[in-house]
C-alpha positions as CSV (number, residue, x, y, z in Angstrom):
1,X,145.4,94.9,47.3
2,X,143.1,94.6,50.7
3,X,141.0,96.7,52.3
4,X,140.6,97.9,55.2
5,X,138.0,95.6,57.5
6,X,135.9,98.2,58.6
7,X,135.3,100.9,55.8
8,X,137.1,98.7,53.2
9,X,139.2,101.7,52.6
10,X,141.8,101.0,50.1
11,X,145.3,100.5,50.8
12,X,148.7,102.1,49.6
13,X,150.5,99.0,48.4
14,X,154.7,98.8,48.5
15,X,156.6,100.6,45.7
16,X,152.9,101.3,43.9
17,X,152.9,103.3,41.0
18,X,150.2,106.6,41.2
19,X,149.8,106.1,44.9
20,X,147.8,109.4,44.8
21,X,144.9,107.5,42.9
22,X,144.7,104.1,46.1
23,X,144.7,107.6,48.5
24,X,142.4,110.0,47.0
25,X,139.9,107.1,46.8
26,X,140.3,106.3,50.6
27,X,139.7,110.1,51.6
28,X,136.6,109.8,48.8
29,X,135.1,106.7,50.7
30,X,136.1,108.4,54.6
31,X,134.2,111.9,53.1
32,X,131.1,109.6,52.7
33,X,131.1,107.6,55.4
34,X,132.2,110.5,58.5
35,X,129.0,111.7,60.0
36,X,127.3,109.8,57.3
37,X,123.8,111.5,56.2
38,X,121.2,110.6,53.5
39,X,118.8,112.7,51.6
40,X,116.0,110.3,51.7
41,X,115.8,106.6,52.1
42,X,112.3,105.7,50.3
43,X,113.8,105.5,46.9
44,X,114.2,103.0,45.2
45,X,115.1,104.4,41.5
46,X,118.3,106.6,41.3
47,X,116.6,110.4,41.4
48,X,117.4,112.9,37.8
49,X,119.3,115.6,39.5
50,X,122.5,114.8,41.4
51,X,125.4,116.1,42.5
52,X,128.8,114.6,43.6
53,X,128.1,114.0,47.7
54,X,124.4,113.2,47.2
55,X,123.5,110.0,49.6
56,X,120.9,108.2,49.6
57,X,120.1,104.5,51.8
58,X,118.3,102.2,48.8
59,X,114.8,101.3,48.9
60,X,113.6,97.7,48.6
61,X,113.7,96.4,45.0
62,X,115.2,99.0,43.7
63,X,115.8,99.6,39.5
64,X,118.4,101.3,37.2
65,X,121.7,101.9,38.5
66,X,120.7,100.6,42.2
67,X,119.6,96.9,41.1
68,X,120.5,95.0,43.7
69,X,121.7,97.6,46.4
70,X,118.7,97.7,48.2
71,X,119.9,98.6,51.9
72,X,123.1,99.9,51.0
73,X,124.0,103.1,51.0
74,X,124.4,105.0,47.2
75,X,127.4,107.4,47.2
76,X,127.1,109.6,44.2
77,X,131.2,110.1,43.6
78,X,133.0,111.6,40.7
79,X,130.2,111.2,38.6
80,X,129.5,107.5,39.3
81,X,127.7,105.6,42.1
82,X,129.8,103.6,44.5
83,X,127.5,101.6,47.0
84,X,128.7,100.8,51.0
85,X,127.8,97.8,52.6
86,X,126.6,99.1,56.0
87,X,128.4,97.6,58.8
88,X,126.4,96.4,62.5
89,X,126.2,99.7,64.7
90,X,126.1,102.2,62.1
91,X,124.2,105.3,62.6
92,X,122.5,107.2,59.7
93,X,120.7,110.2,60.1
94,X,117.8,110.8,57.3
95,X,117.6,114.5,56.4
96,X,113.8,114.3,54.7
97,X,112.1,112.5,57.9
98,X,114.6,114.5,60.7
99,X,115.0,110.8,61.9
100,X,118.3,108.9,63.4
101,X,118.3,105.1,62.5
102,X,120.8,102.3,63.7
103,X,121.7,99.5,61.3
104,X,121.4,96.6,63.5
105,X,123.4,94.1,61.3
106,X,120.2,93.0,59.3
107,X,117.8,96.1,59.3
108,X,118.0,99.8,59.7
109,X,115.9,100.9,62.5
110,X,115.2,103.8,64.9
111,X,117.1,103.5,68.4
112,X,114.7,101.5,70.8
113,X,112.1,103.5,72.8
114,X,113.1,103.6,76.3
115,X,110.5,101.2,78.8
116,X,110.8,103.1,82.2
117,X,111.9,107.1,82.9
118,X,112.0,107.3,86.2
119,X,113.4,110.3,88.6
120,X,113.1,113.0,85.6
121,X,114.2,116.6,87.4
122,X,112.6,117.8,84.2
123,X,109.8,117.0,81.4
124,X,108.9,118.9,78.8
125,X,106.8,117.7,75.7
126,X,106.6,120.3,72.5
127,X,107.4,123.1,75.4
128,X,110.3,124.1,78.0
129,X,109.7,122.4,81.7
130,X,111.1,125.0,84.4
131,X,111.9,124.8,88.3
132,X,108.0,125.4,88.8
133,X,106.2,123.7,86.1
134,X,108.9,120.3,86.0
135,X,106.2,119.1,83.4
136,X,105.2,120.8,80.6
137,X,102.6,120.1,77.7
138,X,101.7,122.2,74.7
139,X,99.2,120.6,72.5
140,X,95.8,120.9,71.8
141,X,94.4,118.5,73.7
142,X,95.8,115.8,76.1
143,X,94.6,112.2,76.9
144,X,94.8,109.9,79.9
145,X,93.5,106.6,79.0
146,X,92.9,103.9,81.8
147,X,94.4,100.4,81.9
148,X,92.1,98.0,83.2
149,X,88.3,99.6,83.9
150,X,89.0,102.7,85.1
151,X,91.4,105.3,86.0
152,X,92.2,108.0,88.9
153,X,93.6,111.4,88.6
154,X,95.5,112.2,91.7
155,X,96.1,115.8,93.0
156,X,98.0,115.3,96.5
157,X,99.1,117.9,99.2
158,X,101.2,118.1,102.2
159,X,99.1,119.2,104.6
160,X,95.0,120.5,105.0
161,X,96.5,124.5,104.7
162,X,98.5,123.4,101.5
163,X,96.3,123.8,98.0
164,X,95.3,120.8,95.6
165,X,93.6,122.5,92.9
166,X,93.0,122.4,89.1
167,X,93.6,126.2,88.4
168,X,92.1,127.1,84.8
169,X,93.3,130.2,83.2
170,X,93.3,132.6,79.8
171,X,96.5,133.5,78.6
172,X,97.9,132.0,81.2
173,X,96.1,134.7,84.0
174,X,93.6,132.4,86.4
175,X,90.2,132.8,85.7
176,X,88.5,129.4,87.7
177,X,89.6,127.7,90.1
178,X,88.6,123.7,91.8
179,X,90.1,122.0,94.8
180,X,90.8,121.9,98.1
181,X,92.3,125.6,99.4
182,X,93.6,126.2,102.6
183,X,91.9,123.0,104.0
184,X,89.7,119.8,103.7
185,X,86.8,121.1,101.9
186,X,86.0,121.3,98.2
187,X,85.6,124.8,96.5
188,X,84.7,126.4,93.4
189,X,86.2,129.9,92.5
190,X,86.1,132.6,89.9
191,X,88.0,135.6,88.6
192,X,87.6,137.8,86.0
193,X,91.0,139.6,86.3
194,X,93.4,136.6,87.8
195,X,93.7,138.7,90.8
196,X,90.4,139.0,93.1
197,X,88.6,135.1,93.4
198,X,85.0,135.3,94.4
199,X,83.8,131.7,95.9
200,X,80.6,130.6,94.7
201,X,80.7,127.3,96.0
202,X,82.1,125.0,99.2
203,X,81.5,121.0,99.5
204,X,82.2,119.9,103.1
205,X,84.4,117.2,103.5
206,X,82.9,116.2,106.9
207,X,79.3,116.4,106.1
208,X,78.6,116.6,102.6
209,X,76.9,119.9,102.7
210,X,76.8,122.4,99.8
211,X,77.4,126.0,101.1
212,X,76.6,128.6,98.3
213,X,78.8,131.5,99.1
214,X,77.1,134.0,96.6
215,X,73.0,134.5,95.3
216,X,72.2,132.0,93.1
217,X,70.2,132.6,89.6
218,X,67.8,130.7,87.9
219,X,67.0,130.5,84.5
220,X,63.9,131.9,83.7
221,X,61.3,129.3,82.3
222,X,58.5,130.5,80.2
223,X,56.4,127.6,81.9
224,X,56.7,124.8,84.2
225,X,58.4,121.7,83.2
226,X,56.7,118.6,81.2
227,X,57.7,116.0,84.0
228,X,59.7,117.6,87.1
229,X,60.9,115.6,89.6
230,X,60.6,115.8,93.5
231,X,62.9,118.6,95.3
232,X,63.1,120.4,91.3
233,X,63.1,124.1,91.6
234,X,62.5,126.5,88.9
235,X,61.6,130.4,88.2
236,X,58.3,130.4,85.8
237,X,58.7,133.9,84.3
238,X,55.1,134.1,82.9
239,X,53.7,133.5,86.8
240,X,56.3,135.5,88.2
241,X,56.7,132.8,90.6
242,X,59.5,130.3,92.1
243,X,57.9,126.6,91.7
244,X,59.4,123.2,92.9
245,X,58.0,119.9,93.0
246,X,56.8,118.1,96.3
247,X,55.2,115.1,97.0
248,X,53.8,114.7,93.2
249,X,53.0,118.4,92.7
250,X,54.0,121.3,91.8
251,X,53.7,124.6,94.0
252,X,54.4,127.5,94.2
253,X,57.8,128.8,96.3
254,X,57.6,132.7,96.1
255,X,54.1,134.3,95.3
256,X,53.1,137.7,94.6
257,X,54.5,140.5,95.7
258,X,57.3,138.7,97.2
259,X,55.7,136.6,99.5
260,X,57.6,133.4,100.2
261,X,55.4,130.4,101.4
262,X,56.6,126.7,101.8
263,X,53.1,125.2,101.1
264,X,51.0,123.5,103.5
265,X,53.2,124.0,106.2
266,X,53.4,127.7,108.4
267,X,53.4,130.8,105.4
268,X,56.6,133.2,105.7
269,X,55.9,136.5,104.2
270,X,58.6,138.1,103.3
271,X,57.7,142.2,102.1
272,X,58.6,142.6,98.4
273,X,61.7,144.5,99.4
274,X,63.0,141.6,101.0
275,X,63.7,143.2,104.1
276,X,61.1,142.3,106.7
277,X,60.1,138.6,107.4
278,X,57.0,137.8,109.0
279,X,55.3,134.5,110.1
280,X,51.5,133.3,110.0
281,X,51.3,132.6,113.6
282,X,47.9,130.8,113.2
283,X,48.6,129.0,110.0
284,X,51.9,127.5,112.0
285,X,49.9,126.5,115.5
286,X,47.7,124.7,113.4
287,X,50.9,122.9,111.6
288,X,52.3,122.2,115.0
289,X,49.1,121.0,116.7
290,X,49.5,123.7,119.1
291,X,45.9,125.6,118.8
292,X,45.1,124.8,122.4
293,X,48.3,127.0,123.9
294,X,47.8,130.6,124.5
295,X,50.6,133.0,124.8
296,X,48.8,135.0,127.9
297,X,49.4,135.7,131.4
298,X,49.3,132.7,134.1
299,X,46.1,133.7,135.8
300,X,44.5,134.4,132.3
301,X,46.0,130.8,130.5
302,X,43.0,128.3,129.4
303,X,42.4,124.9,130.3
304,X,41.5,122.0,128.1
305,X,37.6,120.9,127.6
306,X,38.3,117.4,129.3
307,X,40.4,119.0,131.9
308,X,37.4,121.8,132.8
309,X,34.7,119.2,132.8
310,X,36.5,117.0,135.1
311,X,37.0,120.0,137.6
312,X,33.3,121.0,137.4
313,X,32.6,117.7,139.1
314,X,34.5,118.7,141.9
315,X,32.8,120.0,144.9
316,X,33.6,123.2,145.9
317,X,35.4,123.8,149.1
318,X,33.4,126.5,151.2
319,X,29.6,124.6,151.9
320,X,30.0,121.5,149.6
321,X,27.2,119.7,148.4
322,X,27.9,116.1,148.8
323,X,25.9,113.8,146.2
324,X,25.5,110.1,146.3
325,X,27.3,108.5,149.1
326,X,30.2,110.0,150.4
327,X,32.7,108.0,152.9
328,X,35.0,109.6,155.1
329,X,37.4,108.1,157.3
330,X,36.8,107.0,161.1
331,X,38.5,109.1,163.5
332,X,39.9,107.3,166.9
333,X,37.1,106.8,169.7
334,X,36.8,110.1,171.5
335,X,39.2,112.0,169.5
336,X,38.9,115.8,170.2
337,X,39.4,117.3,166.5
338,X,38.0,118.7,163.4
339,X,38.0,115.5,161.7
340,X,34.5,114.7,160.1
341,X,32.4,112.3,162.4
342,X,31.2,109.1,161.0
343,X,28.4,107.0,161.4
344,X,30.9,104.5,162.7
345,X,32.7,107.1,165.2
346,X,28.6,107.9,166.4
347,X,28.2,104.6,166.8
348,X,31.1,103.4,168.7
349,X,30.6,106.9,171.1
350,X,27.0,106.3,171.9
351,X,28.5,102.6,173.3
352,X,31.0,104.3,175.1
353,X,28.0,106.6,176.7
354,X,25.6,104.1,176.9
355,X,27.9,102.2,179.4
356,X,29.1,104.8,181.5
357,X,25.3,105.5,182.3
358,X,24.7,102.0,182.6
359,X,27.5,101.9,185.3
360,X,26.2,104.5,187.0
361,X,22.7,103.5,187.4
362,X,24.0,100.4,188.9
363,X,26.2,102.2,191.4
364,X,23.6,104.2,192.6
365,X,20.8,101.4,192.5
366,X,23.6,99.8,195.3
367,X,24.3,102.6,196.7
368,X,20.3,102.7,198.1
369,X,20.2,99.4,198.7
């Protein structure tokens, strides 16, 4: 009699005698194959214990009982195994590996991985994504690996007063906190409750410029280092002292009794309660080149050497005492002022005299006549 094309499932033929037997072995073979279910499928060799039910999808080269079945699936069935030829698109779910595979006409094989998820309201990997955390990961660690030379890890907001931060917490209670909060500029934070944040640290965005927001602490050094470099700062705890390198060598920042100096420029004393600040006035006119400017009254401020030496060569204004040859200019003939009189203004008056007697010698010489 034929089968069914599908399952192969027995069928009741005309007038047949013990129908029961053709039907009870149709149910047997739709029992096996309805949500159909295997044990394991890495065996090749029949296992020792069975029960009627058992499945199991052959192994290659398989041995015993299963010669020759390898890739079909072994029904164990009133005590004997019956072996179905797996048809193209059916689904078998392996119980030992918690695994769904699809015969795909030739091969049995896990259903194909997805290329592209896009628009996911929700993600969750090994954990439960909510409305506020749409993606979330539990595992110990987690790895983004580039493609190409590098990668980026992109933190956007909406707007400046929005957040972008990587917020770091224990037991799920913030305890750090990096990013840009409540506007352009980078800052560090801490907490040790989850609650109160104390900022220790703001980046400008516009300038560059490191802001520290709390006192900062050095590690104590027992001595100076081996090779500093240039602009390094330290605390040398056997000096007592604050050093940093400059220009090749190292000096000292804070001295005794908390006196604060920046080397061989003006000394700022600061009292060892660090509450009064003082400068060395004379150390910092020297610095500036301004030895020579006195903070006294007009009438009482100094003059420069050059400037005083140059004025002593000056002649005085009441009775001055000319030296060398002195020149003056030549009033107008017969001017009537204070104006100095020069040799040339004598001359050109005893001319103007000399003729007016002249004339009037000669009027009165014809006059006698």
């Amino acid at each position: 009699m034929p089968n069914s094309p599908l399952l192969a499932l027995p069928y009741l033929a005309s007038a047949q005698a013990q129908k029961h037997v053709t039907h009870n072995e149709a149910l047997s073979l739709i029992d096996g194959l309805l949500h159909l279910s295997v044990i394991s499928r890495n065996l090749s060799t029949p296992p020792s214990v069975i029960v009627d039910g058992d499945r199991y999808l052959i192994a290659p080269s398989p041995t015993g009982d299963w010669a020759g079945q390898a890739g079909l699936v072994a029904l164990r069935m009133e005590g004997a195994w019956r072996f179905l030829i797996p048809r193209k698109g059916w689904r078998l779910w392996v119980e030992a590996e918690n695994l769904l595979l699809v015969f795909d006409g030739t091969i049995w094989a896990g259903p194909s991985t997805p290329t592209q998820l896009q628009n996911l309201t929700l993600l969750g990997v090994n954990a439960t994504a909510d409305a506020t955390n749409k993606l979330a990961v539990s595992s110990s660690s987690v790895l983004f690996n580039r493609v190409g030379a590098g990668i980026q890890f992109k933190v956007n907001k909406n707007a400046a007063a929005n957040t972008a931060s990587l917020l770091f917490q224990d037991n799920f209670s913030g305890r750090a906190e990096l990013g840009l909060t409540g506007d352009d500029n980078l800052h560090f934070k801490v907490s040790a409750d989850g609650s109160t944040f104390f900022e220790s640290l703001i980046v400008s965005g516009a300038s560059g410029l490191v802001t520290l927001k709390n006192n900062a602490v050095l590690d104590p050094q027992a001595a100076d280092p081996t090779t500093p470099s240039n602009g390094q700062l330290w605390y040398n705890s056997t000096s007592g002292k604050f050093r940093a390198r400059q220009n090749g060598a190292n000096i000292d920042v804070v001295g005794g009794g908390g006196g604060v100096t920046d080397g061989d420029k003006g000394d700022i004393i600061v009292s060892s309660s660090g509450t009064i600040w003082s400068l060395d006035v004379t150390q910092a006119r020297t610095t500036l080149s301004i030895n020579n400017i006195d903070n006294t009254s007009d009438a009482s401020k100094p003059i420069s050497t050059a400037q005083l030496a140059a004025l002593n060569l000056k002649a005085p204004l009441l009775s001055p005492v000319f030296t060398g040859t002195p020149v003056a200019p030549t009033p107008a003939a017969l001017s009537n002022n204070t104006n100095l009189a020069t040799t040339a203004y004598a001359d050109a008056a005893d001319q103007v005299i000399a003729a007016f007697v002249q004339a009037r010698i000669e009027a009165r010489f014809f006059i006698l006549n």
